[in-house]
PyMOL commands that place a pseudoatom at each C-alpha (Angstrom):
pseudoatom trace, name=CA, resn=UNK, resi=1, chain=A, elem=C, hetatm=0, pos=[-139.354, -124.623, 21.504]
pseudoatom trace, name=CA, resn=UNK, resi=2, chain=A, elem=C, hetatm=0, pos=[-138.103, -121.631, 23.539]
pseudoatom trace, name=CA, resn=UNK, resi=3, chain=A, elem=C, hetatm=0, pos=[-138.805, -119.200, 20.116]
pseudoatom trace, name=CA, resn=UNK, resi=4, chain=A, elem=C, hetatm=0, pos=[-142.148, -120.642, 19.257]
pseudoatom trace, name=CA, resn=UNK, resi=5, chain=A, elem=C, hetatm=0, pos=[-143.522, -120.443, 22.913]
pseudoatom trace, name=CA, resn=UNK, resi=6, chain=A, elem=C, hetatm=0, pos=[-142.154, -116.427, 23.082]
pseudoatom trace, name=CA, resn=UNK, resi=7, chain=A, elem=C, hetatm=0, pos=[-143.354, -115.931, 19.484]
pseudoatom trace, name=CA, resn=UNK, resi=8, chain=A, elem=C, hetatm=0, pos=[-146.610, -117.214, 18.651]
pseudoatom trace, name=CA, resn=UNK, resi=9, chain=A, elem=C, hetatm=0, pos=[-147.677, -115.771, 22.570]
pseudoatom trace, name=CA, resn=UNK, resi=10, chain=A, elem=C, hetatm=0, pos=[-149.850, -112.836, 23.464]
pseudoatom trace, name=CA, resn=UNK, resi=11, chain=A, elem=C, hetatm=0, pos=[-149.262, -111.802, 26.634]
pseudoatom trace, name=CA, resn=UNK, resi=12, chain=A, elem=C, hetatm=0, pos=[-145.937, -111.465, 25.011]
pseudoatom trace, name=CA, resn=UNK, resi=13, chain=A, elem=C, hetatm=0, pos=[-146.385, -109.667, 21.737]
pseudoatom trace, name=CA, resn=UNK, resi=14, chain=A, elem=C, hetatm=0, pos=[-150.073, -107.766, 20.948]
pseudoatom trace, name=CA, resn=UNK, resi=15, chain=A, elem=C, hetatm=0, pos=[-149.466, -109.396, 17.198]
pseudoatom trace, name=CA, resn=UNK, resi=16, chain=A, elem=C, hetatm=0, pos=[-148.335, -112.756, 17.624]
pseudoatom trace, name=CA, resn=UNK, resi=17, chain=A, elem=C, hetatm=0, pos=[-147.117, -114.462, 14.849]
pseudoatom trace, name=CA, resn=UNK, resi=18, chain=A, elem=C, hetatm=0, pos=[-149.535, -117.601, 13.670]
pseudoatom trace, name=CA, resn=UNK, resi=19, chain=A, elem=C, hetatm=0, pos=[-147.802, -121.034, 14.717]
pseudoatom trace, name=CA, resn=UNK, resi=20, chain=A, elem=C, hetatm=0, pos=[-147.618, -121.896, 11.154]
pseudoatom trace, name=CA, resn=UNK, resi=21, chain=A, elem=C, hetatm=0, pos=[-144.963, -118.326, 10.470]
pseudoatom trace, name=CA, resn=UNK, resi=22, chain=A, elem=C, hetatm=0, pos=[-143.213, -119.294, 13.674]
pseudoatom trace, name=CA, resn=UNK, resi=23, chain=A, elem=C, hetatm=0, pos=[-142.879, -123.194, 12.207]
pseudoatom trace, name=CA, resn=UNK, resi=24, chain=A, elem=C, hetatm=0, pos=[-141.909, -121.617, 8.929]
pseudoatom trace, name=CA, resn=UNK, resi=25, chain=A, elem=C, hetatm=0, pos=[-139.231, -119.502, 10.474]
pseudoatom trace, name=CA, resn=UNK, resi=26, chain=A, elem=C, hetatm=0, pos=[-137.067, -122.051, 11.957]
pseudoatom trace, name=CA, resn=UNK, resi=27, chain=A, elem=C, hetatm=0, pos=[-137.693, -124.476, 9.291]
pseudoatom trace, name=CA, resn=UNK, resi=28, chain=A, elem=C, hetatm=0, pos=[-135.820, -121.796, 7.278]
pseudoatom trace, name=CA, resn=UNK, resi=29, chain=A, elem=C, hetatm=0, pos=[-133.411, -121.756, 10.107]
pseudoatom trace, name=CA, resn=UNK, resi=30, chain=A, elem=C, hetatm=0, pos=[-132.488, -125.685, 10.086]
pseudoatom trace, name=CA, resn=UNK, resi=31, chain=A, elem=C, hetatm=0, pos=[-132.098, -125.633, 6.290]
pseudoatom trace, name=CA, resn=UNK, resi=32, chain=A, elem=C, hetatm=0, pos=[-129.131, -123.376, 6.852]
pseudoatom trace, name=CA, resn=UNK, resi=33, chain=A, elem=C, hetatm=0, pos=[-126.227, -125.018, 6.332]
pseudoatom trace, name=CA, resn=UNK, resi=34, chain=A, elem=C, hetatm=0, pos=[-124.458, -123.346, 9.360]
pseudoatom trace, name=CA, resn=UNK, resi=35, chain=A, elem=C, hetatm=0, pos=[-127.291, -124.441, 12.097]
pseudoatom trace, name=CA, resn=UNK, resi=36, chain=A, elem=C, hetatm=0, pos=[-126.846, -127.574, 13.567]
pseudoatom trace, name=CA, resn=UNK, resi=37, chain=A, elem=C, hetatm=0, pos=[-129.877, -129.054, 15.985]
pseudoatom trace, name=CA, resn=UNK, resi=38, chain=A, elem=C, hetatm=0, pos=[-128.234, -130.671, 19.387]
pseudoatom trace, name=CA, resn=UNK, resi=39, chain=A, elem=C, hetatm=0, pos=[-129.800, -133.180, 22.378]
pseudoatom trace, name=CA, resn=UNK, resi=40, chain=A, elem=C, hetatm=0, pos=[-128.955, -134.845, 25.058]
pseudoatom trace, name=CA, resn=UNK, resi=41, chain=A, elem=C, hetatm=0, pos=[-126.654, -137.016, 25.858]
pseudoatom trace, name=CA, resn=UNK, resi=42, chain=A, elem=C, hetatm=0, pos=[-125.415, -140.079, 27.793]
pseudoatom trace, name=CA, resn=UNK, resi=43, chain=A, elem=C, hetatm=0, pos=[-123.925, -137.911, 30.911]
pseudoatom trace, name=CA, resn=UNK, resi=44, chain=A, elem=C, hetatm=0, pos=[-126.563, -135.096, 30.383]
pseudoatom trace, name=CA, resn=UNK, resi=45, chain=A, elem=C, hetatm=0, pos=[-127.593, -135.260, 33.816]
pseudoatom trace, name=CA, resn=UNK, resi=46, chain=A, elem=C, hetatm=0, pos=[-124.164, -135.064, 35.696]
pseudoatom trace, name=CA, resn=UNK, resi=47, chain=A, elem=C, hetatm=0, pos=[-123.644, -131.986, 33.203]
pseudoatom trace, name=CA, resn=UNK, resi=48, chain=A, elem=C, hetatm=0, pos=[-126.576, -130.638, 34.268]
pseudoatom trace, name=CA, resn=UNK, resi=49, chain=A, elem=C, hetatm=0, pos=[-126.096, -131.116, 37.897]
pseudoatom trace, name=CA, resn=UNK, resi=50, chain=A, elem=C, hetatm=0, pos=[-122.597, -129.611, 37.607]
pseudoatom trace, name=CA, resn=UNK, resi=51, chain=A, elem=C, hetatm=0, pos=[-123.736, -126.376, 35.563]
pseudoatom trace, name=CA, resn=UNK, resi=52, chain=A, elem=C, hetatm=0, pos=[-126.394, -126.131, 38.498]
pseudoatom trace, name=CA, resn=UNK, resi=53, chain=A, elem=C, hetatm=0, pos=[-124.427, -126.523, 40.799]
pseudoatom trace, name=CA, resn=UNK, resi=54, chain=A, elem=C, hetatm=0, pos=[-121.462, -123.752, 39.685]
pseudoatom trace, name=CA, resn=UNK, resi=55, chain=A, elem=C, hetatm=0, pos=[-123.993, -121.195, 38.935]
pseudoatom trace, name=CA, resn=UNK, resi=56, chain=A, elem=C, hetatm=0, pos=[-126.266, -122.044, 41.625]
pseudoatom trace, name=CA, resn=UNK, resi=57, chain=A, elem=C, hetatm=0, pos=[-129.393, -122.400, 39.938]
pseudoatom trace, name=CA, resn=UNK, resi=58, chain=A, elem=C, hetatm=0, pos=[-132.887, -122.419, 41.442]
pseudoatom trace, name=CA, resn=UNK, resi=59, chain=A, elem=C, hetatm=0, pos=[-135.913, -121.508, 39.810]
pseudoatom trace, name=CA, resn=UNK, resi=60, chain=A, elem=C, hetatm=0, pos=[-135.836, -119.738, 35.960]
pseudoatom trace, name=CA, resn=UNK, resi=61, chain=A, elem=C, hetatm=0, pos=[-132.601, -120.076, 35.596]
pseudoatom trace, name=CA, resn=UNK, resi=62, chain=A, elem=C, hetatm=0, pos=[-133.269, -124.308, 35.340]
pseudoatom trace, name=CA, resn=UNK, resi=63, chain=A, elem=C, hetatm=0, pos=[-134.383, -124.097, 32.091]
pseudoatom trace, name=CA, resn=UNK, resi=64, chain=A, elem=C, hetatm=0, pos=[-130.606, -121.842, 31.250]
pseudoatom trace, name=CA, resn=UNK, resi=65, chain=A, elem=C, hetatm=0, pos=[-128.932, -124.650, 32.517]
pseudoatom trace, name=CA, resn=UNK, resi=66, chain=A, elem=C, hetatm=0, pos=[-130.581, -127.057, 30.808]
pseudoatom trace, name=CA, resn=UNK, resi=67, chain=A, elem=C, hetatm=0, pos=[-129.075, -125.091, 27.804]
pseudoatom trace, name=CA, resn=UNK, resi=68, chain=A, elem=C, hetatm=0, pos=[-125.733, -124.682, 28.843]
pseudoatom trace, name=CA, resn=UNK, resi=69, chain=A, elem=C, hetatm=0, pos=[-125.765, -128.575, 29.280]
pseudoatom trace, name=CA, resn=UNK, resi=70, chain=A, elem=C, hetatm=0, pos=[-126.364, -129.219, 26.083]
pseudoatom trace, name=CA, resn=UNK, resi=71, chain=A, elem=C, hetatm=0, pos=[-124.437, -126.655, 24.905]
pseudoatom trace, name=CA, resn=UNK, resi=72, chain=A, elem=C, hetatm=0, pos=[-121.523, -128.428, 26.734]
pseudoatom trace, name=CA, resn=UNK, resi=73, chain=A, elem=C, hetatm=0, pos=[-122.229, -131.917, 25.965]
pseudoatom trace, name=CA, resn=UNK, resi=74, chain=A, elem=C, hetatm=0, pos=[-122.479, -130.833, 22.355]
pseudoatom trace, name=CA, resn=UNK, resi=75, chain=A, elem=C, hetatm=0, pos=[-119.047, -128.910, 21.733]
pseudoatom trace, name=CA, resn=UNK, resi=76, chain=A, elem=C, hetatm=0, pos=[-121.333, -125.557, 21.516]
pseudoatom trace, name=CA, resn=UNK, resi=77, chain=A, elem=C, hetatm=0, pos=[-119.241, -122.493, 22.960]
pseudoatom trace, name=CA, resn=UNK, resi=78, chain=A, elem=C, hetatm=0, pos=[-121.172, -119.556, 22.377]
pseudoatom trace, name=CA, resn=UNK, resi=79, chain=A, elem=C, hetatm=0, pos=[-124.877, -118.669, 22.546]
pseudoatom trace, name=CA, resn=UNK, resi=80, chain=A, elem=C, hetatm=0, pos=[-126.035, -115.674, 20.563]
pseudoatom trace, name=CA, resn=UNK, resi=81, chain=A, elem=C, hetatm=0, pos=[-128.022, -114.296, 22.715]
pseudoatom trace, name=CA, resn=UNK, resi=82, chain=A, elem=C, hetatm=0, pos=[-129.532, -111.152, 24.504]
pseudoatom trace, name=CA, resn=UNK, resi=83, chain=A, elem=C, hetatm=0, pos=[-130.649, -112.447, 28.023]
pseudoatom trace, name=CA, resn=UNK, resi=84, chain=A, elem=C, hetatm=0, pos=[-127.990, -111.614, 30.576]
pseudoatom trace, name=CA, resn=UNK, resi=85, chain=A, elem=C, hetatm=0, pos=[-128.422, -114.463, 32.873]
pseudoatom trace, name=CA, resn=UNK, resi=86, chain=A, elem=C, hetatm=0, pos=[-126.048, -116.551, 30.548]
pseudoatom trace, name=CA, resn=UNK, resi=87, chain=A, elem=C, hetatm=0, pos=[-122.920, -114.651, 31.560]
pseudoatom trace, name=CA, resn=UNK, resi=88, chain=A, elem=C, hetatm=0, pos=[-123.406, -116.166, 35.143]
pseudoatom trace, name=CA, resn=UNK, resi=89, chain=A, elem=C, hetatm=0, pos=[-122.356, -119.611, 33.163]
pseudoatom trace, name=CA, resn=UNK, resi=90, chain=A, elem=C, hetatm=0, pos=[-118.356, -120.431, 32.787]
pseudoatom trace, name=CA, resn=UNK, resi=91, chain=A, elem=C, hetatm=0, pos=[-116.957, -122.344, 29.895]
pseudoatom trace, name=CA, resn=UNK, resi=92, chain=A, elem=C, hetatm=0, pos=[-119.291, -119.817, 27.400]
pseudoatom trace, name=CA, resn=UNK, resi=93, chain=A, elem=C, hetatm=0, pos=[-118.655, -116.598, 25.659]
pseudoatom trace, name=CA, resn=UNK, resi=94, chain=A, elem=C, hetatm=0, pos=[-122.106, -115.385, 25.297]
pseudoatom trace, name=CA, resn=UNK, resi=95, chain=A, elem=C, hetatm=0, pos=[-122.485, -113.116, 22.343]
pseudoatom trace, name=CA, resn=UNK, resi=96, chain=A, elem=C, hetatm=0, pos=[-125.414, -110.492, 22.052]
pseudoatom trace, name=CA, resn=UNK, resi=97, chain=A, elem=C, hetatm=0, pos=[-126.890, -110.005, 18.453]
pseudoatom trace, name=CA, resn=UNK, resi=98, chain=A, elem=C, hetatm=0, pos=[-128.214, -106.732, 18.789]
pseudoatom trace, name=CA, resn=UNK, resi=99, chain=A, elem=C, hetatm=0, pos=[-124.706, -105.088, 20.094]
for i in range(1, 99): cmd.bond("trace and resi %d" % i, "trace and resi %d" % (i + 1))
show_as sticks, trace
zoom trace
């Protein structure tokens, strides 16, 4: 949701891609054998709380944590990933695609 809200915006990019490129993209994404899709779980909240808690999150670092929750509850190690405010999580080795 994160990718088509950033990608099809424009206060964000002066050439927006058109919601049906964005939709096309990551339907090209999930037919990749290596891309899994992950929710929530039974003890999603307490995960949450607990990644909240350790980072102390507040504000737009919720929506990070909502991440790393999955992320956890789902066996998911390492984000690939260029925003910095995921090294502030333990128990992930975030990865940065454009180094």
């Amino acid at each position: 949701m994160a990718y088509l809200r950033i990608s099809t915006h424009s206060s964000v990019f002066a050439a927006p891609l058109p919601m049906s490129d964005a939709l096309a993209n990551i339907d090209g994404l999930l037919r990749l054998p290596q891309v899994r899709t992950i929710g929530e779980q039974e003890r999603f909240w307490s995960t949450w709380r607990d990644v909240a808690a350790d980072a102390g999150v507040a504000g737009g670092l919720v929506s990070d944590a909502y991440l790393v929750a999955l992320m956890r509850e789902n066996g998911v190690q390492t984000p690939w990933t260029n925003d910095r405010d995921f090294r502030r999580f333990d128990g992930i080795e975030v990865r940065d695609p454009f180094a």
